[in-house]
N, C-alpha and C positions, 0 to 999 in steps of 0.2 A: 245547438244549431250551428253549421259552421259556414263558413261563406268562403267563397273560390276566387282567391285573387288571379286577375290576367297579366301580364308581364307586359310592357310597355316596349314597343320597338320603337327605337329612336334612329332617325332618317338626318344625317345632314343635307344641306344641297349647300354647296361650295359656288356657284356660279349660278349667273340666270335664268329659269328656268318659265317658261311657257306656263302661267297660270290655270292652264290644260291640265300640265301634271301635279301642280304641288293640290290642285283642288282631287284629283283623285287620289290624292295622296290623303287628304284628310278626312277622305270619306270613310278611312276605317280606323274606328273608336281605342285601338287598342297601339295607336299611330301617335309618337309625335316628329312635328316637322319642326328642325331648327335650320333657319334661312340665314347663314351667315357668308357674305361674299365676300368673295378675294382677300380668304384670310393667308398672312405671311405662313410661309411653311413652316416655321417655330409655331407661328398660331395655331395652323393646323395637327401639328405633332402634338401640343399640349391639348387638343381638344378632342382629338381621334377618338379615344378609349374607351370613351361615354358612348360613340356609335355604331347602331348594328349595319347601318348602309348608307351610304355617301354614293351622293348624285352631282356629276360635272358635268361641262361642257368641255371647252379645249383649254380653257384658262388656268384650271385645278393643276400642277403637277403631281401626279399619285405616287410617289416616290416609295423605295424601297428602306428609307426611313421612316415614310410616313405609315407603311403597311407595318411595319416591324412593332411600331408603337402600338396600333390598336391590338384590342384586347378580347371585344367581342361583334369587329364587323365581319359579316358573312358575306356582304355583296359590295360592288363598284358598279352603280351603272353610268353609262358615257351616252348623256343627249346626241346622240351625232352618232355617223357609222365609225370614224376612226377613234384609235385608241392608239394612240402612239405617244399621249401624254399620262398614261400609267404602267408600272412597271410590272410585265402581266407573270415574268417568270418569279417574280417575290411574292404576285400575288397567291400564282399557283403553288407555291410553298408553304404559303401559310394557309394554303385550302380554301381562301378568296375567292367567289365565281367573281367574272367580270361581266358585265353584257352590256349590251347596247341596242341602237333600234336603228339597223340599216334600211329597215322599208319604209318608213315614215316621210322621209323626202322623197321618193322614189315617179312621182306623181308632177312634181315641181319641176325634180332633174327632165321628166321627158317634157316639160309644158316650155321650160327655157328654152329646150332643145328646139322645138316648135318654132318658137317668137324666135330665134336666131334662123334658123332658115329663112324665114318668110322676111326677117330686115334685112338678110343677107341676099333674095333675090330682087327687094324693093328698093335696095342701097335708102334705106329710113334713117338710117342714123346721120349717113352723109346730108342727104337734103335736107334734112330738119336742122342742121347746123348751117349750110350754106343760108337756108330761109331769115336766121337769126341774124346772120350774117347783112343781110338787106338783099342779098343776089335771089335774082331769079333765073332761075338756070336748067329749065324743066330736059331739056334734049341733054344737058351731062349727067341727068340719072334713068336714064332707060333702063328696067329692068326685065326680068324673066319671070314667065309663068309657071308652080311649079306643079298644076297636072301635066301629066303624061311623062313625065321626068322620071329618072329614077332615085332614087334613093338607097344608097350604098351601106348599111349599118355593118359595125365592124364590132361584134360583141350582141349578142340578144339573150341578156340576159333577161332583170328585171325592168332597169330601165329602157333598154335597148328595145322589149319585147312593148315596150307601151309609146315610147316613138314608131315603131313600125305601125301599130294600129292607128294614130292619127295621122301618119302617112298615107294609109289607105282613103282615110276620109276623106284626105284633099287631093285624094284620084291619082295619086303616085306611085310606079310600080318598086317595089320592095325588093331588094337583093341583100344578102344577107350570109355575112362569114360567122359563124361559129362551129367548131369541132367537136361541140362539148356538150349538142341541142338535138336532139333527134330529129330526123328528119317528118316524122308524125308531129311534136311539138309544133315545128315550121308549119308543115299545111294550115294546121289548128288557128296559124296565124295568118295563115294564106301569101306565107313570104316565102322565096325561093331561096333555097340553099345555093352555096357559091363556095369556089376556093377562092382562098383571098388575094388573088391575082386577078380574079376577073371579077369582083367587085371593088378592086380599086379601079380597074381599067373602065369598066361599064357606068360609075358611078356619075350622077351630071350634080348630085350631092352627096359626100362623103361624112357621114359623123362616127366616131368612134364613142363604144360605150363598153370596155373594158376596164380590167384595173392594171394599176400599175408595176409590173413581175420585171425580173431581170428578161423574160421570154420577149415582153410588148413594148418595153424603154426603145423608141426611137421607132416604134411600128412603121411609121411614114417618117423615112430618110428621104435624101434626096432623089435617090432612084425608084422608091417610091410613088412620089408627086412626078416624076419624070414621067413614069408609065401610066398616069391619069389623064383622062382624053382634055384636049385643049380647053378650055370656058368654063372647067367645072371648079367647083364651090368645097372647100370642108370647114367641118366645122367639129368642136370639141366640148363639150357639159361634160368629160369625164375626169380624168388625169393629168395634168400637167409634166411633161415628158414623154409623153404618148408621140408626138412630134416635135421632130427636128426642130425647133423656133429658125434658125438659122437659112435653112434650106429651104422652110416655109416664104418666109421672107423674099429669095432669092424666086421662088416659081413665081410669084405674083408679082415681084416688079418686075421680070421679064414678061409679063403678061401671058406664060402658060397659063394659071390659074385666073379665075375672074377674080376672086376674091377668098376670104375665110372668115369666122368668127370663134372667137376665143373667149370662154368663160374661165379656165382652169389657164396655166403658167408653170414651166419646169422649176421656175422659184417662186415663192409667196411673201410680201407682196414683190413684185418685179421691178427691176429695172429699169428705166428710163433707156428705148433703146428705137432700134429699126421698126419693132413691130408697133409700136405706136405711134409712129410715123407715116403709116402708109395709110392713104384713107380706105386702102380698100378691104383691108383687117380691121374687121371690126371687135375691139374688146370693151371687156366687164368686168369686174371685178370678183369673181366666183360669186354669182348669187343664183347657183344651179338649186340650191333649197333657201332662198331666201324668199319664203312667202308666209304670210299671216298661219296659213294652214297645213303648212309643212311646218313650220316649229312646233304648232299646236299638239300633231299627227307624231313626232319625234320625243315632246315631251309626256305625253301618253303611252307611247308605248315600253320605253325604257325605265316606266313606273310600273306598269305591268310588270316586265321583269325583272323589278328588284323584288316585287311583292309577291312574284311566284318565288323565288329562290329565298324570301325568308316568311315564307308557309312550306317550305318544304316542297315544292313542285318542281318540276321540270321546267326551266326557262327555254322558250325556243332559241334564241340568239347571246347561248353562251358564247365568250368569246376564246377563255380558256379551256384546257381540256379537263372536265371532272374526272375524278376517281373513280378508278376501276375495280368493282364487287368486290369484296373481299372474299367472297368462295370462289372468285376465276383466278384476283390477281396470279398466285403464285406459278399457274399454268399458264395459263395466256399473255402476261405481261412480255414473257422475252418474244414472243409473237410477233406481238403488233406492231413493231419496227420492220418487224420481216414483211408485215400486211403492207404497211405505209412505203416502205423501199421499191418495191416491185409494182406499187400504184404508182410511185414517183419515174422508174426507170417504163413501165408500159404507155405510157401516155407520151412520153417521148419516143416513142418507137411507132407506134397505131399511125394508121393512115387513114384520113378521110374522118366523114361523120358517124361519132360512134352510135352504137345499137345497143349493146347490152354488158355487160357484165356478170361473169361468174366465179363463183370459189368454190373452190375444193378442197376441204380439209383430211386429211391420213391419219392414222398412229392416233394417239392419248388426246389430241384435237379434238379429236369427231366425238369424245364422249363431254364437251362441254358447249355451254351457250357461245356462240360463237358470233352473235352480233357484235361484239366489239371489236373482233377482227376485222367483220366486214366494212363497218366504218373506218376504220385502220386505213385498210388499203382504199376507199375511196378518198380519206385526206388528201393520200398520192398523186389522183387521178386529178381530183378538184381542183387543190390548193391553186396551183398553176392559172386558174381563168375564173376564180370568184373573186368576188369585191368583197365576199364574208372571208375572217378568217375561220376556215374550215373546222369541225373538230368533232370528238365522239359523238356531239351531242347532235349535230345538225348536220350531220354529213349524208344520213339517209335521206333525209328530208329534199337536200339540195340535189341530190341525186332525181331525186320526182320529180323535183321542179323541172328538171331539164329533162324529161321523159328518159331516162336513163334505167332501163330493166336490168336489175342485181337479183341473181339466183345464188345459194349455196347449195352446199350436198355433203353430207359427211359420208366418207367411207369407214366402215368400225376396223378398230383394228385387230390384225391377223398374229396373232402370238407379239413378240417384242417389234411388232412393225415400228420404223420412227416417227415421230411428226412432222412432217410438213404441210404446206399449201402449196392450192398452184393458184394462179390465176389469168384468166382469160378473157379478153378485153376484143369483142366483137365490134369490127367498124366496116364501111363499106368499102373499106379499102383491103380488108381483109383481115385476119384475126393476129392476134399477140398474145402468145402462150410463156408462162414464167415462174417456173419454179422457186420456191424458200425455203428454208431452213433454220435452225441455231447451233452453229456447233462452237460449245466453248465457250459460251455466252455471246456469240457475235455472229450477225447475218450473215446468209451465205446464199447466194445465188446458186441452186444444182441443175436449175432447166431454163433455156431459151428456144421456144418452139419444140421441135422434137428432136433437140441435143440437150445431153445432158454433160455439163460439168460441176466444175465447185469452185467457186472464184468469192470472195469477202470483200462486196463493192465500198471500199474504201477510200478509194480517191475522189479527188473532186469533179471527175470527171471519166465517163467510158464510151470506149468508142466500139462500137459495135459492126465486125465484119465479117460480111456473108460470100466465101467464096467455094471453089472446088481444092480440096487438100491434092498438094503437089508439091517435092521438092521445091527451095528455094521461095516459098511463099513469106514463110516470116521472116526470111533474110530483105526481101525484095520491102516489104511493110517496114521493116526497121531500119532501112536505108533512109525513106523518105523521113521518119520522124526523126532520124536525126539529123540528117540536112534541116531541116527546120526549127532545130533545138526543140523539137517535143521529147519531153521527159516522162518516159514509160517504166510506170510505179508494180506493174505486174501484166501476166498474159497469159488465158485458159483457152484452151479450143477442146471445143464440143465435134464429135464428127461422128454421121451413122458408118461410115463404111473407110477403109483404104484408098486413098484417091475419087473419093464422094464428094457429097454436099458435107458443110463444115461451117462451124461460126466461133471467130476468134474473138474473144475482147479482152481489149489492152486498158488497163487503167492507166490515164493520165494526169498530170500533175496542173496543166493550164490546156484552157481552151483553145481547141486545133481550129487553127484560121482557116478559111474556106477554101483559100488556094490549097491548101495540105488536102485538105479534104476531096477536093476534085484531081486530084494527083496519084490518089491511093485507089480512087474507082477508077481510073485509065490502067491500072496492074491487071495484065492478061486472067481472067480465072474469078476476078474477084465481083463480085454481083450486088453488092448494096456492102454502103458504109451511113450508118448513123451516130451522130454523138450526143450524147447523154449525160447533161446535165446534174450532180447530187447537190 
């Protein structure tokens, strides 16, 4: 008679955890929990090796000593959406998943979001201070009603999307910038699409619910708040450096703005400065998921996925990227850079709210599974305006969420045809076509619309320009970037015809200031200049 022993997974949790999760935790027999907090990082190094997964909050540092040490953890998961206290490229070396539970607050973030409007139209914070105060002062806090107002949201994602719906219930009409949301999504929510000029301009309350990108840093500058109608109101539960603090400051004591409320700060915890001096910014101390039921909701579900990822399952909110099949690696690996590059360069070039996506795979391509490409290149497209960090595993997914329609198509190949993709990024502002490549082991850009060249977008930066070919064009273009001291690292033009349509792009070394830029579209001939981002 023999008997079948079960292997024992051992779980630390490094930090406090929501008695949510460690009790789901113990609900499987083949489970143990070791609750050891705020152990010294020697502690945690000599202790690693014993465990299959380690559960933190922000306090753990996951350090690339500490991954090197263990032995046999297969998972990291982090209570909280961010992970900027584990070191996720050591982790993905050592084959690490990392996850987390970005939607678990997400319910909180939009409810703060709520309770900040509504103390921001009632001035609540103010008067209940003066009350304490012994003053009675009813006619210094006159406030505002906020049916029939509108409501500006700058980001509808998840949370964005669950402020707009109790927006509607308290009879406020909804405007709404996202690039990245289809406009079926929107109806669904019965909010009105907008460029994000004319819902700053129209907003009588403005919240932001994006994340934090070199693209969104400083969203609302001064001319920003400048171009917001007189009396109105924002307010923040997202990012810290979303706005200007400085400029913020400056609209409300000259009484353009009525007021603001702040949950988030460009630094954590903040300064002692202007903005908590004015009564009429109202702050918090981030407590955009500080509730009973968002911790609860956070530490449940980031026990979910450590326990999918050590049963072998798919975790939804991996954070790094898993490995790729080993019957595609060898084909598809040098790819997926080419996928992700031309997600990263069309999304900077698209206009308007997108509609679909597609690819087209050529050559020795079209005879393999090709979802991983396609997640590839919507990295590209995503990375830029999620609050997840994007990756193989979740990038289809986030694509749904934003009703974002992705079609492929293999073409088989015709004798030694070669591989590439294209791809094609449908918005209502019109489409972005983009050819890829590998030659040499390194990307290459062969299509922009219906030009073809071969440019290896290598620099940190491309500027993309659309004119008519004609003597003295690129002498007239590389006058201005050197008047300017722009530093031009290479230059390809694509052109159908002799003295045709044509599209130049120059790789640059730094980012072309906007004076440069509105300098080179006044050159006779030239029809659109865009710059792009790597």
């Amino acid at each position: 008679m023999s008997t079948t022993t079960v292997a024992t997974l051992k779980i630390l949790v490094s930090d406090p955890l929501h008695e949510a999760g460690t009790a789901l935790l113990t609900q499987n027999a083949d489970v143990r929990v070791d609750i050891k907090l705020r152990l010294p990082q020697a502690e945690l190094i000599k202790a690693i090796p014993d465990y299959d997964a380690l559960i933190v909050r922000s306090e753990t540092q996951v350090t690339a000593e500490v991954l090197e040490a263990a032995k046999r953890l297969r998972v990291v998961g982090r209570a909280g959406v961010g992970v900027d206290n584990i070191d996720l490229d050591a982790a993905t070396r050592k084959g690490i998943a990392v996850v987390n539970a970005p939607t678990g607050n997400t319910i909180a973030a939009a409810e703060q979001t709520i309770a900040l409007l509504l103390a921001l139209a009632r001035n609540i914070p103010q008067s209940d201070a003066s009350l304490k105060r012994g003053e009675w002062k009813r006619a210094q806090f006159m406030g505002v009603e906020v049916r029939n107002k509108v409501l500006g949201i700058i980001g509808l994602g998840r949370v964005g999307s669950e402020v707009a719906r109790r927006a509607l219930g308290l009879q406020m009409r909804v405007l709404a910038y996202d690039p990245y949301v289809t406009a079926e999504v929107a109806s669904r929510l019965n909010v009105e699409l907008a460029p994000i000029d004319r819902v700053i301009a129209e907003a009588d309350f403005l919240t932001l619910h994006t994340p934090l990108t070199p693209g969104t840093k400083g969203i609302l500058g001064a001319e920003e708040l400048a171009s917001m109608k007189a009396g109105s109101r924002i307010l923040n539960v997202a990012r810290g450096g979303l706005v200007e603090e400085d400029a913020l400051v400056k609209a409300v004591e000259s009484g353009h703005l009525a007021g603001a409320a702040l949950d988030v700060y460009s630094t954590e915890p903040p300064a002692p400065g202007p903005l908590f001096q004015n009564p009429k910014i109202i702050t918090v101390p981030h407590l955009g998921a500080s509730t009973v039921e968002a911790q609860a909701s956070v530490a449940e579900e980031v026990v979910q996925q450590v326990m999918a990822v050590l049963r072998g399952q798919p975790a939804r909110f991996t954070v790094n990227a898993p490995f790729v099949p080993a019957e595609d690696l060898q084909a598809l690996a040098p790819y997926m850079q080419v996928a992700t590059t031309l997600g990263r360069i069309a999304v900077q070039l698209v206009e308007g709210q997108l509609r679909s996506v597609s690819l087209q795979y050529e050559g020795e391509l079209a005879t393999h599974n090709t979802t991983i490409l396609k997640s590839a290149a919507l990295i590209g497209l995503l990375q830029p305006v999620s609050d997840d960090r994007v990756n193989l595993v979740n990038a289809t997914l986030l694509a749904q969420q934003r009703g974002l329609r992705v079609e492929e198509e293999a073409v088989r190949a015709q004798g030694q045809q070669p591989s590439n993709l294209t791809l094609t990024v449908n918005a209502s502002g019109g489409a972005v076509v983009l050819g890829g490549t590998v030659v040499r082991g390194e990307v290459h850009v062969i299509r922009v619309g219906d030009m073809w060249l071969d440019m290896a977008p290598d620099s940190p930066y491309l500027l993309f320009i659309d004119h008519r070919d004609r003597p003295g064009m690129i002498g007239a273009v590389g006058t201005i970037t050197g008047q300017y001291d722009v530093n031009i690292s290479f230059m390809e033009v694509g052109r159908r015809e002799v003295r045709g349509r044509a599209t130049m792009v120059l790789g640059v070394d730094d980012a072309v200031p906007q004076n440069v830029l509105d300098k080179l579209r006044a050159i006779p001939d030239i029809t659109g200049v865009k710059l792009v981002r790597l």
